[in-house]
C-alpha positions as CSV (number, residue, x, y, z in Angstrom):
1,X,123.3,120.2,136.2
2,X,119.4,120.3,136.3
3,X,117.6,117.4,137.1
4,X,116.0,115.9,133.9
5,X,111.8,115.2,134.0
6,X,112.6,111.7,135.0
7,X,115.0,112.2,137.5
8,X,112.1,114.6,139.4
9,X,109.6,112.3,138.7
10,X,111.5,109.7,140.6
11,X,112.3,111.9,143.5
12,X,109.0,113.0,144.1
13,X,107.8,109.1,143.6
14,X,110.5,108.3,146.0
15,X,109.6,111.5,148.9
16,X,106.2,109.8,148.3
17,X,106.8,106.1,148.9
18,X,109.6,107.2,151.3
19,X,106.9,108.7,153.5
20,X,104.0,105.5,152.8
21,X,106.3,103.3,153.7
22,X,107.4,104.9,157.3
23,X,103.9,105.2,158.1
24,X,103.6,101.4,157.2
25,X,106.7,100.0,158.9
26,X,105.5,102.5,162.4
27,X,102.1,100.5,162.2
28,X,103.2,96.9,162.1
29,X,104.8,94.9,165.3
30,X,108.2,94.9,166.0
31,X,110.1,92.2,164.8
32,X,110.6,88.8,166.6
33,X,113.0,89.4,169.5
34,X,115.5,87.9,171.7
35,X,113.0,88.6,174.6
36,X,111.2,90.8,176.5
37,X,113.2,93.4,177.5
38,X,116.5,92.7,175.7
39,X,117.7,95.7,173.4
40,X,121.4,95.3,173.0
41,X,123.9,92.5,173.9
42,X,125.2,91.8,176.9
43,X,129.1,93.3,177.1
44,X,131.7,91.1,177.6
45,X,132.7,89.5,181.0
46,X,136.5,89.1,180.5
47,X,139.0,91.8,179.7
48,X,140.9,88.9,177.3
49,X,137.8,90.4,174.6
50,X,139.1,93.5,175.1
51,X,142.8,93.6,173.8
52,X,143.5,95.4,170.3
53,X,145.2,93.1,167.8
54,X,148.7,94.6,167.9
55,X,148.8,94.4,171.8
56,X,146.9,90.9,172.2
57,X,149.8,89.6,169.7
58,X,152.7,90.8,172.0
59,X,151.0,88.9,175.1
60,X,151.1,85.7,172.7
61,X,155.0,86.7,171.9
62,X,155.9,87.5,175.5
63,X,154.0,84.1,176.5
64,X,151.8,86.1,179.2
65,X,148.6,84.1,177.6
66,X,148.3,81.2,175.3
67,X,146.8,80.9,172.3
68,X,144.1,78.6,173.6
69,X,142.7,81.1,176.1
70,X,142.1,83.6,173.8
71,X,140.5,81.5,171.1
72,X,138.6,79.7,173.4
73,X,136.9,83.4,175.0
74,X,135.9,84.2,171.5
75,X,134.3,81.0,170.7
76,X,132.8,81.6,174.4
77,X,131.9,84.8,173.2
78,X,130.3,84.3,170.3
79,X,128.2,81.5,171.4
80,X,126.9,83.6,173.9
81,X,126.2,86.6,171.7
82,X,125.7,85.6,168.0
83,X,121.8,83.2,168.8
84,X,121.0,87.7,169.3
85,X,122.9,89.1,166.6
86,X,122.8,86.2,164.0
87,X,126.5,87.6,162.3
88,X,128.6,84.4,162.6
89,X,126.9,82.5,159.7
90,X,129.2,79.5,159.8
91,X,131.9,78.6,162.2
92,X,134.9,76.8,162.2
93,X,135.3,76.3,165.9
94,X,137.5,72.7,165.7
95,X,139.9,74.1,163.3
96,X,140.6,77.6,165.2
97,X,141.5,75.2,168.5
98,X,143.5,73.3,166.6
99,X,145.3,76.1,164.7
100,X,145.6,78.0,168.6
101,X,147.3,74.4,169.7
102,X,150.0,75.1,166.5
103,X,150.1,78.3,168.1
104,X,151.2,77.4,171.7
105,X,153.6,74.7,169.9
106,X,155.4,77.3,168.3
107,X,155.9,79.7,171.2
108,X,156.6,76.7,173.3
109,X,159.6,76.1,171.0
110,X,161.1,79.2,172.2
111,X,162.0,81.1,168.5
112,X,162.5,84.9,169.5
113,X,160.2,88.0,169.6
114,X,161.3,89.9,167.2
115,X,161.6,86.9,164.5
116,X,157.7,86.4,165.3
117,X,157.2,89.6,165.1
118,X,158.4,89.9,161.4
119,X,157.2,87.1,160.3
120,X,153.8,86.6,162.3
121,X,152.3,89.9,163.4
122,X,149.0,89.0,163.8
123,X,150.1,86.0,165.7
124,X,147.3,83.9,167.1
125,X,144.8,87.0,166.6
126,X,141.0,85.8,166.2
127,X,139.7,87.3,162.8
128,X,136.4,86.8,160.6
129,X,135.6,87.2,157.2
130,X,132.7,88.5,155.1
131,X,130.8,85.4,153.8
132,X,131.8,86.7,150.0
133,X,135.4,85.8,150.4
134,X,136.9,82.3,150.2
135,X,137.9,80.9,153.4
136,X,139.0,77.3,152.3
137,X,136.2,74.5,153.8
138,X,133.5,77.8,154.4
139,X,130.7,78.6,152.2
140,X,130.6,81.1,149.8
141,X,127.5,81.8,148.7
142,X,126.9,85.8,149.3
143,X,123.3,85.3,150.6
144,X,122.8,83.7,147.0
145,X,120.2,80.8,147.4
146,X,121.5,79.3,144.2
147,X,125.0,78.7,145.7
148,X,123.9,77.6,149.0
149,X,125.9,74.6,148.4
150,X,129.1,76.1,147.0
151,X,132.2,75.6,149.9
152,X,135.3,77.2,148.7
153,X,138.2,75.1,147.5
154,X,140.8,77.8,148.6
155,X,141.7,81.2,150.6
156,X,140.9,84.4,148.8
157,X,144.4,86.2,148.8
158,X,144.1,88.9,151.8
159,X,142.7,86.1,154.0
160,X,145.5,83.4,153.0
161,X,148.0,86.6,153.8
162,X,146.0,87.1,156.9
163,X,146.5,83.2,157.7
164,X,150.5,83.2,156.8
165,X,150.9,86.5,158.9
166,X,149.5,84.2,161.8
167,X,145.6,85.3,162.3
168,X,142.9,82.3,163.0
169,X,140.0,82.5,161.1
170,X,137.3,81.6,163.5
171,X,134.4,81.6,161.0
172,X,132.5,83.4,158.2
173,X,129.7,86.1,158.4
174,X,126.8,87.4,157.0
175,X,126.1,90.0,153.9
176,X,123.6,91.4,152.0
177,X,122.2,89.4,148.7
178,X,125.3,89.9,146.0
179,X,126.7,92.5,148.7
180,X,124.8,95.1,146.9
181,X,122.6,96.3,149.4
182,X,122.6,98.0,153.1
183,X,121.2,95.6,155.2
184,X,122.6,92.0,155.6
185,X,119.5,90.1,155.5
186,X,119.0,87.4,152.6
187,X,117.4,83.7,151.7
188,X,120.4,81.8,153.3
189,X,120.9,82.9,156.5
190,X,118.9,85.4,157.6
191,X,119.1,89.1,159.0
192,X,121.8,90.5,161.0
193,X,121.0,92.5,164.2
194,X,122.7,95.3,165.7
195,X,124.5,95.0,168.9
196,X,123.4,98.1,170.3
197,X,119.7,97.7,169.8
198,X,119.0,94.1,168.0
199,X,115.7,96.5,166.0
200,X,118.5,97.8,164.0
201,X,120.0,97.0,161.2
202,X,124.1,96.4,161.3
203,X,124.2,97.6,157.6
204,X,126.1,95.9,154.5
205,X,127.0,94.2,152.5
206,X,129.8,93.9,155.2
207,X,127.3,93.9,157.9
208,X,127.8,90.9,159.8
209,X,131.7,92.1,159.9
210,X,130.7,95.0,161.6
211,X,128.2,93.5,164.5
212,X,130.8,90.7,165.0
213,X,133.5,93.7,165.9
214,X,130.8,95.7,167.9
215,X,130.3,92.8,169.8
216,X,133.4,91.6,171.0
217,X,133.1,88.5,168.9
218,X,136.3,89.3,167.1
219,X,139.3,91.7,166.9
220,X,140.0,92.2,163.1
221,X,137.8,91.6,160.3
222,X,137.7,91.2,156.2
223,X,135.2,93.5,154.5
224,X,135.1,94.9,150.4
225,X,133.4,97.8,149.6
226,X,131.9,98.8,145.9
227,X,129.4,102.0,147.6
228,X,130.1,101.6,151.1
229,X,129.6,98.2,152.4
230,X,132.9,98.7,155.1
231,X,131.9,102.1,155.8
232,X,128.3,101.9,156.5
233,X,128.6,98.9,158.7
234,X,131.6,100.1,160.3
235,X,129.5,103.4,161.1
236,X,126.0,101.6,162.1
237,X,128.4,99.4,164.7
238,X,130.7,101.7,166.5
239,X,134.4,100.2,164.6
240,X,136.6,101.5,162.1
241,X,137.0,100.4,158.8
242,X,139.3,101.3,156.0
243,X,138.2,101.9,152.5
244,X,142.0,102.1,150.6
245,X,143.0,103.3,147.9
246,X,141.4,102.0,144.5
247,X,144.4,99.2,143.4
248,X,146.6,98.5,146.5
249,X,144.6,95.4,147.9
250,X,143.9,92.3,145.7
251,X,140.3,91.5,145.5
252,X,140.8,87.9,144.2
253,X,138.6,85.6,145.5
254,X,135.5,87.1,146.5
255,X,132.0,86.6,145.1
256,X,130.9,88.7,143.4
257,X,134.0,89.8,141.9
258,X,134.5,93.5,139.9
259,X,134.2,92.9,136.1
260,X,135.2,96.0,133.6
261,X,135.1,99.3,134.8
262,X,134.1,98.3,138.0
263,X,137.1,97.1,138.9
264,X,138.2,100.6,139.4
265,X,135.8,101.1,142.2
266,X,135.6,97.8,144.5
267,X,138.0,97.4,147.2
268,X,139.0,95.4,150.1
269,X,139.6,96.4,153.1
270,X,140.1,96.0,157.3
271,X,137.7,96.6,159.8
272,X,138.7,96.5,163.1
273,X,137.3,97.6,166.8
274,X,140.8,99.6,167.3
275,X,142.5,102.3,165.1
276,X,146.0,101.3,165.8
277,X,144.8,98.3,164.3
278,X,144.0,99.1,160.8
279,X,147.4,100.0,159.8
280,X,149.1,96.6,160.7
281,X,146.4,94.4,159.1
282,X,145.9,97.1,156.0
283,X,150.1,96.0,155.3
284,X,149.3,92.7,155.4
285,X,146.4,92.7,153.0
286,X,148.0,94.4,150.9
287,X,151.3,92.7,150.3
288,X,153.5,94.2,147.9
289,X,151.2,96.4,147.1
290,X,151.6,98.5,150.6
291,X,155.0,100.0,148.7
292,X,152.6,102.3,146.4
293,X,151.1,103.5,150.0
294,X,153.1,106.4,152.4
295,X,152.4,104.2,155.5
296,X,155.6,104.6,156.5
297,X,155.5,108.7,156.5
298,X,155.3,110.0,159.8
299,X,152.4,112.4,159.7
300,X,152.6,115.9,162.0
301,X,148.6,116.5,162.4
302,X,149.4,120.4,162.9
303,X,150.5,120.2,159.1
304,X,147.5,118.6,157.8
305,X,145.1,120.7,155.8
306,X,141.4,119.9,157.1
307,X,138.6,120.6,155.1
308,X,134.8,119.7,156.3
309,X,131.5,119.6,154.9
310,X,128.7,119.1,156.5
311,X,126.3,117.8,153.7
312,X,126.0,116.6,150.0
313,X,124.2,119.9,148.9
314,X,120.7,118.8,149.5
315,X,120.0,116.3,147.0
316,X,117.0,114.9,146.5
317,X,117.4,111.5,146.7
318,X,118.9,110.9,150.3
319,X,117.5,111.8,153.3
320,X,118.7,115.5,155.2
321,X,121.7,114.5,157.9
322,X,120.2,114.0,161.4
323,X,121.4,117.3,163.6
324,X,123.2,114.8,165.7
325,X,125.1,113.2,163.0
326,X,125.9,117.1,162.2
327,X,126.5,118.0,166.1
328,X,129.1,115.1,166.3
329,X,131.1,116.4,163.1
330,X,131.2,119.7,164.5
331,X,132.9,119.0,168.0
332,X,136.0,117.0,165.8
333,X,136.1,120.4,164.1
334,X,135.9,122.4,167.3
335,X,138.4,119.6,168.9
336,X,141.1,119.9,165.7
337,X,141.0,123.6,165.8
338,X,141.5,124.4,169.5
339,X,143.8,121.3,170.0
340,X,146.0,121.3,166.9
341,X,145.7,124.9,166.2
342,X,144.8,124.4,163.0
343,X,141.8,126.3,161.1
344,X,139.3,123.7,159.4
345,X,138.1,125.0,156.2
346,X,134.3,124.6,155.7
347,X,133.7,123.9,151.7
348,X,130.7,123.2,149.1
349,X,131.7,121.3,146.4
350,X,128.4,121.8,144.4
351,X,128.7,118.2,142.3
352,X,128.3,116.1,145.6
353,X,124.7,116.7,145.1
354,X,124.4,113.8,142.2
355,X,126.7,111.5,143.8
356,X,124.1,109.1,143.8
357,X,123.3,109.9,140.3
358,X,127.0,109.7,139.4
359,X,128.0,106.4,141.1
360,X,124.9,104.6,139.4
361,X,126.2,105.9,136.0
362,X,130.1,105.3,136.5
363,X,129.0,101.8,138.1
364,X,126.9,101.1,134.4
365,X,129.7,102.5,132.0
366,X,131.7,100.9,129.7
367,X,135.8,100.5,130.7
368,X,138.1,101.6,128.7
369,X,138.3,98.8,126.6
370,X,134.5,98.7,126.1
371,X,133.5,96.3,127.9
372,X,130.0,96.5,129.4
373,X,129.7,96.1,133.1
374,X,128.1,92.7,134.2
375,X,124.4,93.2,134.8
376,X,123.3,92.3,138.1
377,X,120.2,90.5,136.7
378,X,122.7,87.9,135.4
379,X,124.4,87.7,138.7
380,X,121.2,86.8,140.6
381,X,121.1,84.0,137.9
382,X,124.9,82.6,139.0
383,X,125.5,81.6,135.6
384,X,122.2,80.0,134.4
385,X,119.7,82.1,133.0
386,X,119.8,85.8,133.5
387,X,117.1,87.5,136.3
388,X,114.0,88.8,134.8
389,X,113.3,91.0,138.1
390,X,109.6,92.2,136.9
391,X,108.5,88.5,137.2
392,X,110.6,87.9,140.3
393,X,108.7,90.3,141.8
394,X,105.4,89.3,141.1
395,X,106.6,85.6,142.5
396,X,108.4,87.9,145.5
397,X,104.9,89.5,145.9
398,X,103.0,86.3,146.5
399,X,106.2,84.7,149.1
400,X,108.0,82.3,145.9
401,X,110.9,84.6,145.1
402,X,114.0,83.4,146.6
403,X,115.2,86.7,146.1
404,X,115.1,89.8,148.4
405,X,113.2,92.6,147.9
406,X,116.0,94.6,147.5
407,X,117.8,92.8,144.8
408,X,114.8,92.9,142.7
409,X,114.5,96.7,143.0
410,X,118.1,96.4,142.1
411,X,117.6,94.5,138.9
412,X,114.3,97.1,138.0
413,X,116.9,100.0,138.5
414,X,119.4,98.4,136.2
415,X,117.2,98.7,133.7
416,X,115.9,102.0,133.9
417,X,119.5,103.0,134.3
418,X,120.6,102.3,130.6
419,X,117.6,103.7,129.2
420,X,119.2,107.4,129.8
421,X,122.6,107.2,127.7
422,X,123.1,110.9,127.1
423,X,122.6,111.5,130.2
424,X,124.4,108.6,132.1
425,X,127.3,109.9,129.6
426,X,127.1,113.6,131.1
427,X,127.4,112.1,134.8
428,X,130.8,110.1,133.8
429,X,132.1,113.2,133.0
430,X,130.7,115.1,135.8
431,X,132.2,112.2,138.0
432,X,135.5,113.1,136.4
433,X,135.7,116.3,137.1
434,X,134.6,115.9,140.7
435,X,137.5,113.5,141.3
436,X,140.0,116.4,139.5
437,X,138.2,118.4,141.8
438,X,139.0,116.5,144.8
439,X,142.2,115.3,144.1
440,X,143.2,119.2,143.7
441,X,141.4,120.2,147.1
442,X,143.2,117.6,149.4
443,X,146.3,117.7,147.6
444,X,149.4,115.7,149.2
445,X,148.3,117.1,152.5
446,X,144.6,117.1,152.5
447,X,142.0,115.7,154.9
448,X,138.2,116.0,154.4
449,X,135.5,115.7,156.8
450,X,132.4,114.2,155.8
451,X,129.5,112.0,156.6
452,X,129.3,108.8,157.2
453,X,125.8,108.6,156.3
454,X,122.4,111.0,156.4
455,X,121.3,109.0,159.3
456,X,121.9,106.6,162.3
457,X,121.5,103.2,161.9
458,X,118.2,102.6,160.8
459,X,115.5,100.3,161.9
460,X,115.1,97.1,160.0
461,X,113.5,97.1,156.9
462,X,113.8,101.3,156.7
463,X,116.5,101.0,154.4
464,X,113.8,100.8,151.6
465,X,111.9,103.6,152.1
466,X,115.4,105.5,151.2
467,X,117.4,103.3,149.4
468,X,120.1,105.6,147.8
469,X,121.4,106.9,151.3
470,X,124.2,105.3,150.5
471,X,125.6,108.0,147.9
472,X,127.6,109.5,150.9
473,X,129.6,106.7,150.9
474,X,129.4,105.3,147.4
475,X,130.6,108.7,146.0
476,X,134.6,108.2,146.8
477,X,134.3,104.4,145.4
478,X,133.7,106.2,142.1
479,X,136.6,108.6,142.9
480,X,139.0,105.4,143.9
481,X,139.9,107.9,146.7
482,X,140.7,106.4,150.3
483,X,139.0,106.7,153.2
484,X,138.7,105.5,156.6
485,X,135.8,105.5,158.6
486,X,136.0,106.6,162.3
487,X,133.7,106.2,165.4
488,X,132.8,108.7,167.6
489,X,130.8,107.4,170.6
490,X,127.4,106.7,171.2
491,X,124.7,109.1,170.7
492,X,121.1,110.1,172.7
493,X,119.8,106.8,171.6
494,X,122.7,104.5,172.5
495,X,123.6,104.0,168.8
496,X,126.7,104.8,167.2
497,X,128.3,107.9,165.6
498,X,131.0,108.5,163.2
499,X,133.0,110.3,160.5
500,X,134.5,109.7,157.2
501,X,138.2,111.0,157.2
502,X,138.9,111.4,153.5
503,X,142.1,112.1,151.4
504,X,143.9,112.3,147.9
505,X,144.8,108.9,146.1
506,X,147.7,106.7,147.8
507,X,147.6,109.3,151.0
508,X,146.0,106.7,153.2
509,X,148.2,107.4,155.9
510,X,146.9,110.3,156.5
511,X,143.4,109.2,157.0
512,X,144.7,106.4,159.5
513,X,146.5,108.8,161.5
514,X,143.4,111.5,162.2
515,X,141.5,108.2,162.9
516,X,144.0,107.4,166.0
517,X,144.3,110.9,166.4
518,X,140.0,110.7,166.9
519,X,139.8,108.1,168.9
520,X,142.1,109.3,171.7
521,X,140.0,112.4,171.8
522,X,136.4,110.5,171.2
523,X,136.6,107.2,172.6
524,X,136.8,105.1,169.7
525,X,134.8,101.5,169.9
526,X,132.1,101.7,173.0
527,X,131.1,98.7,174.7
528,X,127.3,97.6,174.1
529,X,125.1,96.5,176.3
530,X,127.0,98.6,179.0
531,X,124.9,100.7,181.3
């Protein structure tokens, strides 16, 4: 499909603004810091920070440690770390002691392991959740300044089943403006820094999820993800995260919610600093709905059949993948093919070069019953008077929006966007067919490799001079295919790298399984701040 005259013009607009705006951002200071000398946080003193979910729950159940201890080193932990990273937006200190106390109480009363086990698996295990999702007595605003009084009434449903399955929510965390951008910075609370270097951005919208993981502040997290926002953060911090299948995990009561066909791309998922942690947390999130998942399959690796490919195609809109990024993908193949002895077919799926062009026009179609998709424009207005982003910008240019940048570019883009209906009609079906496509390549046994993003994590602010980098994760939202995202050390500059481990609809145990399979071999979650 040929770009049309508007589509160049914008990419050579783009190249050109892309390259003014570099230039600009290398000219001006750095950003306030912590201090003179401080890059990353300091790691974590006490090996209680260190303990995976699954294995820091079976201490609780053996009685080995008490629920108190632990809370109270993560409340430690992120007192010490968050005045740096700015990702715990809100605590609930008080209430996380008090719930540990309930805690001790109940192993004190001596019921037996296996009957916790069933019924509380995630026993006394610290957790967070994305400032979008109800945590009852939180806020709830989604960086919105118009709901910065809005406290939820009630639990969102995966963090009420995260509660009942025995996890203590120890506070809420940051996110992008309406989640719809990649760096969690916005009018309410702030900007998020990255753990490895605090000059970085932690990405979003789940971003404060994924520097509260990288720093030891928590073990499991809450994030949703509608074009990557548990996948890029995940990546730009060193953790996994889990993107599932389109369907399986309620998104009820998060703000924003999907309305009409975009209901068919936003999902919620776990991120987590371990791998064998995203399978027990993923069940419980899931609830009934983990039946219509294979979790319980065992998966032989040797049987798998891995695909990998190395780049979109070269589109014009996103930036070339950084040779590291590229060098990192290449050892899992060179690992999976002399370990498993297994041969990785390298493909080119040709449409991957307008995922960015296909996500924007599947996210602005109608659903099947016709409904139109809610315009961001009247989401910035939180149900008062719709957005009108031209004049936004002019009060944005002169310091009076309480918008960010990067919501007003949104809003423009919207409206550009359903300007082209012929041709935002040709990219549906193009999107279609790449998800026929896809679906017939991985097949019940199918693993791609992809990734994560063109680049690693990006300075603060740089996310505008290429904002649709995203399309390398945004793509599978529109293909409701899952995927999990999986570290893979540190690179040259100390900052993370990663993979996305991609399969067919409902095969998300596969995609969990290479990921524990990767970390063995790679090293999974790397301490910051360690020299």
């Amino acid at each position: 499909m040929a770009l049309s005259r508007a589509e160049r013009w914008l990419a050579l607009l783009l190249r050109l603004l892309s390259r003014a705006c570099l230039a600009l951002l290398a000219l001006l200071p750095p950003p306030p810091g912590p201090g003179p000398g401080a890059r990353a946080v300091p790691p974590p003193r006490r090996e209680l920070l260190l303990l995976p979910a699954r294995r820091l729950a079976a201490l609780l159940r053996a009685r080995q440690v008490t629920c108190i201890e632990v809370v109270e080193a993560y409340v430690e932990r992120i007192k010490e770390v968050n005045p740096l990273i700015n990702a715990v937006v809100k605590d609930r200190f008080e209430e996380a002691l008090q719930e540990a106390q309930q805690v001790d109480k109940l192993l004190s009363e001596g019921p037996g392991d296996d009957y916790l086990e069933e019924k509380f698996p995630l026993l006394g295990v610290p957790l967070t959740v994305k400032e979008a999702f109800s945590l009852h007595g939180m806020p709830n605003t989604s960086g919105l300044v118009n709901r910065r009084n809005v406290i939820a009434t009630s639990d969102a449903t995966v963090v009420s089943r995260l509660k009942q399955a025995g996890a203590i929510p120890l506070g809420v965390t940051n996110c992008s403006e309406l989640c719809m951008w990649y760096e969690s910075s916005n009018r309410v609370y702030g900007r998020t820094n990255n753990p490895y270097d605090l000059q970085r951005i932690v990405g979003g919208s789940s971003g404060g999820e994924g520097g509260v993981l990288a720093a030891a502040c928590s073990v499991i997290g809450v994030g949703s993800d509608i074009g990557g926002s548990i996948r890029m953060p995940a990546f730009f911090n060193g953790v996994f995260g889990h993107k599932p299948t389109t369907g399986v995990v309620p998104n009820d009561g998060q703000f924003p919610n999907a309305h009409g066909a975009r209901t068919s791309f936003l999902c919620t998922g776990p991120m987590c600093r371990y791998a064998e942690d995203l399978e027990p947390v993923l069940r419980v999130m899931a609830g009934p709905g983990v039946s219509k998942l294979k979790l319980n399959e065992k998966v032989s690796l040797e049987k798998i059949k891995f695909h990998c490919m190395d780049h979109d195609g070269g589109s014009v809109f996103v930036s070339p993948v950084d040779k590291e990024i590229l060098q990192a993908q290449k050892k899992v193949v060179e690992h999976i093919e002399s370990d498993l002895g297994v041969r990785v077919q390298h493909v080119s799926i040709h449409k991957m070069k307008y995922s960015f062009q296909i996500w924007s026009a599947m996210m602005s179609s109608k659903d099947s019953n016709g409904e139109e998709a809610q315009r961001f424009t009247d989401l910035l207005g939180d149900h008062g008077k719709p957005v009108w982003p031209l004049w936004e910008l002019m009060k944005w240019l002169v310091g009076m929006s309480s918008h960010t940048f990067p919501a007003i570019a949104l809003g423009l883009t919207e409206k550009l966007m359903k300007l082209n209906h012929s041709g935002n009609a040709k990219l549906v079906s193009m999107g279609k067919s790449l998800q026929e496509e896809m679906e017939a390549l991985l097949g019940q046994d199918g693993v791609l490799l992809y990734p994560s993003h063109p680049t690693i994590a990006p300075k603060h602010h740089s996310p505008i001079c290429m904002p649709f980098n995203f399309a390398y994760t945004a793509i599978f939202n529109v293909l409701g295919l899952p995927v999990t995202q999986c570290p893979l050390g540190l690179g040259s500059e100390g900052l993370p790298l990663g993979i996305q481990l991609v399969a067919a609809a409902y095969n998300d145990h596969l995609t969990l399984a290479v990921a524990r399979y990767l970390e063995k071999a790679f090293g999974g979650w790397v301490l910051p701040g360690k020299v």
